[in-house]
N, C-alpha and C positions, 0 to 999 in steps of 0.2 A: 599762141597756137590755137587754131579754129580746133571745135569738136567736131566737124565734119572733115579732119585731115587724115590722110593717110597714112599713119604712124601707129603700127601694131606691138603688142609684147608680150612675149611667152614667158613666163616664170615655170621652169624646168624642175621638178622632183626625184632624185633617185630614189627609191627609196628602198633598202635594203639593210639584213644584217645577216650574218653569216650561221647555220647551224650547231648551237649550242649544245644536244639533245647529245647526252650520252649512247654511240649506237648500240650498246648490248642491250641498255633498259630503254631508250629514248624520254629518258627526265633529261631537264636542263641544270646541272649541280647550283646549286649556290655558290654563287661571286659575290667574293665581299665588297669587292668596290664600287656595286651598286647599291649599298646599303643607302636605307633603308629597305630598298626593296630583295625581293631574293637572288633576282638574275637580273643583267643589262634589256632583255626583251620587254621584262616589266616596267625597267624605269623609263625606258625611252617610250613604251607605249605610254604612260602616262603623263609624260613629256612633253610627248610629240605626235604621236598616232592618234592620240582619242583628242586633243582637241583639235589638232588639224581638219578631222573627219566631224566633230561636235560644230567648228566655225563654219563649213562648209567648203575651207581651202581645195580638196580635192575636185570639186566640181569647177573650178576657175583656172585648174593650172594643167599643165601636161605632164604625167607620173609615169612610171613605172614600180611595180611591185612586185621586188622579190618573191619568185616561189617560194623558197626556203622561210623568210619571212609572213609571208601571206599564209601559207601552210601553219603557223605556230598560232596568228590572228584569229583565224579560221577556230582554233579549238580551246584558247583564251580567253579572247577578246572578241565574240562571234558578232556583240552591236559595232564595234569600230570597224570588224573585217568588213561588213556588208554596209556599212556608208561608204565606205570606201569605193565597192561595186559601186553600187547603185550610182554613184557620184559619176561614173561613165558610160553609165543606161543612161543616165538623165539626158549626156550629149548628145549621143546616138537620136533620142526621143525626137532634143530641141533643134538639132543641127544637122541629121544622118550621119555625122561620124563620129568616133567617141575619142574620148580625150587620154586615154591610156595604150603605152607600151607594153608587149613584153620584153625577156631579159632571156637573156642567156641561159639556161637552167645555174649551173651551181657555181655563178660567178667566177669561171672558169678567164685565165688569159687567153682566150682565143687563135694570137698568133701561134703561141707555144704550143700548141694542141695536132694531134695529128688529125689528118684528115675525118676519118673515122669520128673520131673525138669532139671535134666542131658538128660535125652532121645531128649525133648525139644530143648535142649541147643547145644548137638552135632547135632542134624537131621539138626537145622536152618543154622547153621555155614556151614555145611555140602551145603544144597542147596542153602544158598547164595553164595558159592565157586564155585557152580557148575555154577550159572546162569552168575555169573561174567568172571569167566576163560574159560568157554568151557569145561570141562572136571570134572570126578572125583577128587578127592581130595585124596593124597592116607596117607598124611599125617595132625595133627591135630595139633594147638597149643595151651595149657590149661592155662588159665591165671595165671600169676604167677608161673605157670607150676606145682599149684595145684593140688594132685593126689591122687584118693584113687583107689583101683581094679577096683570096682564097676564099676568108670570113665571110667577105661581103656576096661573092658569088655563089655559097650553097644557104645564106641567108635568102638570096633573091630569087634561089630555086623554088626554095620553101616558100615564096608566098610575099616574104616583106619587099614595102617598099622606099622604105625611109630607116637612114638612125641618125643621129648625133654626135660631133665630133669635135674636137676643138680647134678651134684656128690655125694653132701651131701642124696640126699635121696635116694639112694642105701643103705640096709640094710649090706653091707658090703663091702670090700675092690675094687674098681673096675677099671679095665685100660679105662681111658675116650678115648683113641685112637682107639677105633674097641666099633660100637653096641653090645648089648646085649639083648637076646628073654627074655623076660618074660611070665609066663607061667599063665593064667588067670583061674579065678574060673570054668569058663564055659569047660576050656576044650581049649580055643582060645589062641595061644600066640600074641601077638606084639612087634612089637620093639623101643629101646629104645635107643635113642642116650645121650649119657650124653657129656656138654658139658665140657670144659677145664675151670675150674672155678677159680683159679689166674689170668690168661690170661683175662678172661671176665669180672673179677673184676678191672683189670690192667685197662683196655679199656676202661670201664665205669667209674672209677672214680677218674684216677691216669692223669695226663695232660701231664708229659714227656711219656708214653706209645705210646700216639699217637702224637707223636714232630714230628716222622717222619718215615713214610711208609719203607724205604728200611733199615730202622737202626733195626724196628720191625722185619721186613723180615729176618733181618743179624742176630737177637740175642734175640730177642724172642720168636721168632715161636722154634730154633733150640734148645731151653732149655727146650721143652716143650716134646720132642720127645719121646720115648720108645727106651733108647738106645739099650736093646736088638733084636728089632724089626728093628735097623736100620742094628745091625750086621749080621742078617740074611737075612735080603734084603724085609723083609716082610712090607706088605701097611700097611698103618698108617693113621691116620686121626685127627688132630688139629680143634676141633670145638670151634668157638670164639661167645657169643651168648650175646646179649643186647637187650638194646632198643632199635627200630630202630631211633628213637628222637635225640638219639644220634649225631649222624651224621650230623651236621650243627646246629641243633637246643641246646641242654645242650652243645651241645660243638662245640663251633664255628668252621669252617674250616674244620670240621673232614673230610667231603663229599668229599673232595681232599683228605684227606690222604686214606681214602675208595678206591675211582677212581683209585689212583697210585697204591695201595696195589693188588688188585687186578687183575689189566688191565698189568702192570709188575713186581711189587715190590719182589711179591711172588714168582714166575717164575724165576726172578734173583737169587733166591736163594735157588732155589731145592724145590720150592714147588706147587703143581698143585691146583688153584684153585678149588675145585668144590662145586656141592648143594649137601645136602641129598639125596633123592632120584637118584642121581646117581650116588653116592656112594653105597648107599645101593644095587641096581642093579646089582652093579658089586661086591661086597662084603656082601652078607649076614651074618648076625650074627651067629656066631657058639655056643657061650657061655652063659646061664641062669645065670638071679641076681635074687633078690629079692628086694622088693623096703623096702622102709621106709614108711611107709602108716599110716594116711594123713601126706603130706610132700608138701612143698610149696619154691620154690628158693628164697623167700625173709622174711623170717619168721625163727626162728631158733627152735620154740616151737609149730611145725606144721602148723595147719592152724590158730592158735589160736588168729594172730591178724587181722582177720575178724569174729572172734567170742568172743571170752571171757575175748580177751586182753591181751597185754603181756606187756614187754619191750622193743618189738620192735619198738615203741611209746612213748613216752614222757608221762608224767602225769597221771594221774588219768585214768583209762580205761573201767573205770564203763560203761560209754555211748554204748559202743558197745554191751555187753550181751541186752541191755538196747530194744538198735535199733533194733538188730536181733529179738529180742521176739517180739516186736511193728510189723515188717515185717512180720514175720512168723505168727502172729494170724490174721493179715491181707491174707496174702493168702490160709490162711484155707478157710479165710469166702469167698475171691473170689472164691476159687476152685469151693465150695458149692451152690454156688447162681449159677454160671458157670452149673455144671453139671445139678441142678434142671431145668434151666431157658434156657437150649439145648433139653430137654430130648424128645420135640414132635418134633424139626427138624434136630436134627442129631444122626445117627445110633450110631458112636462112637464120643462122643466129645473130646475124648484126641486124638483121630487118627488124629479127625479134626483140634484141635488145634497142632500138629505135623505139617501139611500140610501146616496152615495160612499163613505161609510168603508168596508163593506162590501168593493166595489169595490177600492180602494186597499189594503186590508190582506190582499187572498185570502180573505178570507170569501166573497164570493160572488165565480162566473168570469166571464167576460167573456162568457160566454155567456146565462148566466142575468140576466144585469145587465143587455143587449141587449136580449132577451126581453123582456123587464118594461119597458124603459124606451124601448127607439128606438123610431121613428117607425114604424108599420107593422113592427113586429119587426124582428127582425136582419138578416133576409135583404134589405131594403130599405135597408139604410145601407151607404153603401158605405164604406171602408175607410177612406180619408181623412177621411173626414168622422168618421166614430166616434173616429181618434186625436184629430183636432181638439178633440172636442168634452169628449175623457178628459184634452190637456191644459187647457181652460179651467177644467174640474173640477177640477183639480189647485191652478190659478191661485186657483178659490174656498176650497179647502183654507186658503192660503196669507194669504187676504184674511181669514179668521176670524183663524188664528194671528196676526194683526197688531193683534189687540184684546187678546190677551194682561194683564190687569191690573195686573202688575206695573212695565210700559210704564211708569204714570201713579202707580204708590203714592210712589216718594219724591221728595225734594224739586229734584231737576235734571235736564234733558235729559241733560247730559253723564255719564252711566251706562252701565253695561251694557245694564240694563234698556229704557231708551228704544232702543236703538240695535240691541237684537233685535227689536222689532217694527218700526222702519225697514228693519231686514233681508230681515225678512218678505214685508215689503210690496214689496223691489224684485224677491224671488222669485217675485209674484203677477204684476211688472211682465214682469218676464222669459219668464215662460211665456205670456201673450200676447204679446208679442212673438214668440215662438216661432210658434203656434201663429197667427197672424193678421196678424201684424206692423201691429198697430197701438201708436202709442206714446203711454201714459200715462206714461214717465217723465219729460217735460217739463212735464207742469203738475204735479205732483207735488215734484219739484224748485221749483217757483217757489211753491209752499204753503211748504215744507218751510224754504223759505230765509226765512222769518216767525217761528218758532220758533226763538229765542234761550237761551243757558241764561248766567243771570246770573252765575253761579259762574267759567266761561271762556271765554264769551263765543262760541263755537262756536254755529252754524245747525244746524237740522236739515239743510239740503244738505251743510254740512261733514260730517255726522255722515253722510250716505248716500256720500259721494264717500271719507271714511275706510275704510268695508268692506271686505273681503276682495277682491281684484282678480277677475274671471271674464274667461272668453273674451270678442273684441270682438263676438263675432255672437251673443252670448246679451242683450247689450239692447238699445235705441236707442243710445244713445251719447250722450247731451247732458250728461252727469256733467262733460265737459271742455270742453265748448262753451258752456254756461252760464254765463254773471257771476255768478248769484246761488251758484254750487258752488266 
């Protein structure tokens, strides 16, 4: 294969981990089974974060960086969080486009999400990409790659124009070597990269795959081609898409086979590195798919195992229907006490609660935030009523973090993962309470205590009443009054 061929490839990064941080104190407790280190954020940073960003891997590939994660780098790890930047200023500098996505704010399923909810989810993603990188975001990453229109149509309101998909949920036959427009309800198209899904299954889970950088370059990438596309001299594009965890951390050493791949491996053998976004610059999609909608890259029966349950899971999968409805009647009652308990100092409270990150992280002051959003400006709210209404925004915060996906990925309540989004949700509890003292933690509790996990037999009320002790004036108190806790 000539080095003057038409033969491109994307090595793809998710890179994410889910919200550890205790929300009453926001420490991340000690996990034993990261030892040596104190918590999973550490070891994987040390893993997989610092040398990825030490090798220079993030300047060569197309990433995305969890808020939730990027947020924890940022006040950790602040030399690895800013190579990471930097790593896609440098594209912008060399190329005018830069080589990073954002994500969804709090790795939320997107189908499952109500309208409201998705809006939310892509704006915050959206302005934490922007406040991190310097720039817009022109591309989005959906967790799990999660997808229904809907998703894709208040993403491409907002601005994006590209995300990633996997093969499988194209409603029909598709060449993964060249984008494809999709054409949205609204009238809007976007585009859709699907990625090379043997190849990215190789990658992730197959250990001779990545044995070694120039053997993959010699005879993997080159099986993967459009041999018609190579006869006619036409660009092509090998997209290889994982977690970015990958790479040093599930699988030790990778971060070198990364670096070599990349930096020459590819190149030796007829193939040009590049990102998304400049790719697509120079190749705009010519050809409409249709998707498979809701379709998710790791679920084979939709989205169904963050809701109803599947086989994609091990045992009994009762607990999930179980959670979600415990969830979701939970953020009815926040939305409600939310909207009532705004209603004398902000004009729009979902406008407002779109903006909050902002608010909440010191990007904008509490002055400009007033401005913009209370009722009659600032000078009209009076004091009480603005803190009031900053903790129910707070509470919404907390009600998104409780959708969290990894909540619902494996196969038992009795986990970590479930028992962080129970967390969450009693910190959503708590700040109303605070803030209005109305109490949603008694029906909540009597949901919760329906959700069994068949492994040890524990309720979700066990599992909320296990938590971390807080003050007696920070909730209602029916955690001990309760039968079903």
């Amino acid at each position: 294969m000539s080095t003057d061929s038409h033969q491109f490839v994307c090595l793809y990064g998710h890179f994410y981990q889910p919200p550890r941080e205790d929300p009453f104190t926001g420490v991340v407790p000690p996990e034993s089974g990261a030892a040596p280190y104190p918590n999973f954020n550490e070891k994987i940073t040390i893993e997989c974060y610092q040398p990825n960003a030490t090798e220079g891997n993030f300047e060569h590939i197309s990433f995305d960086l969890g808020p939730t994660l990027a947020t924890w780098l940022e006040q950790h790890h602040s030399g690895t969080y800013s190579t990471i930047i930097e790593a896609d200023r440098r594209n912008v500098a060399r190329y005018g486009v830069g080589n990073a996505l954002a994500q969804a704010y709090n790795h939320t399923i997107l189908p499952l999400a109500t309208t409201r909810d998705k809006r939310t989810q892509i704006v915050w993603g959206l302005d934490d990409f922007a406040h991190r990188f310097g720039r817009r975001a022109d591309g989005l990453w959906l967790a799990e790659t999660a997808v229904d229109l809907e998703t894709l149509d208040l993403a491409s309101e907002a601005g994006v124009t590209y995300t990633v998909l996997a093969p499988w949920q194209s409603a029909e036959p598709v060449d993964p070597t060249e984008p494809y427009r999709v054409r949205l309800p609204s009238g809007r198209i976007i585009t859709v990269f699907f990625y090379n899904g043997p190849l990215s299954g190789g990658v992730s889970f197959d250990w001779d795959t990545t044995s070694n950088a120039d053997s993959f370059a010699a005879a993997y990438l080159p099986s993967h081609l459009n041999r018609e596309k190579v006869t006619r001299g036409t660009d092509q594009l090998i997209v290889v898409a994982t977690d970015g965890e990958l790479y040093g951390h599930h699988k030790p050493w990778r971060d070198r086979f990364l670096s070599h791949l990349v930096r020459e491996g590819a190149r030796a053998y007829g193939f040009e590195v590049t990102s998304l976004g400049r790719y697509l610059r120079d190749h705009p999609a010519t050809r409409e798919v249709t998707l498979r909608v809701p379709s998710a890259w790791s679920c084979a029966h939709g989205v169904a195992r963050w809701s109803i349950g599947c086989s994609c899971t091990q045992g009994d999968s009762s607990w999930k229907p179980a959670l979600r409805q415990a969830l979701d009647n939970l953020a009815a009652r926040l939305n409600e006490t939310f909207a009532q308990g705004t209603a004398h100092a902000l004009r729009d409270p979902w406008a407002a609660r779109d903006a909050y990150l902002g608010l909440r992280n010191g990007w904008t002051s509490r002055n400009e935030f007033w401005q913009r959003f209370g009722r009659n400006g600032i000078r009209r709210v009076r004091k009480t009523a603005a803190e009031k209404a900053e903790m129910l925004l707070e509470a919404q915060y907390y009600g998104q973090s409780m959708y969290t996906s990894c909540g619902f990925f494996f196969e038992d309540l009795d986990r970590i993962e479930p028992r962080n989004d129970i967390a969450f949700a009693r910190r959503a509890i708590s700040l109303v309470w605070l803030a209005s003292k109305v109490d949603l933690e008694r029906d909540f509790l009597r949901d919760l205590a329906q959700v069994k996990s068949e492994r040890t037999g524990i309720t979700g009320a066990d599992a909320y009443a296990q938590l971390p002790p807080v003050a007696p004036e920070m909730l209602p108190g029916n955690v001990l009054d309760d039968p079903a806790a």
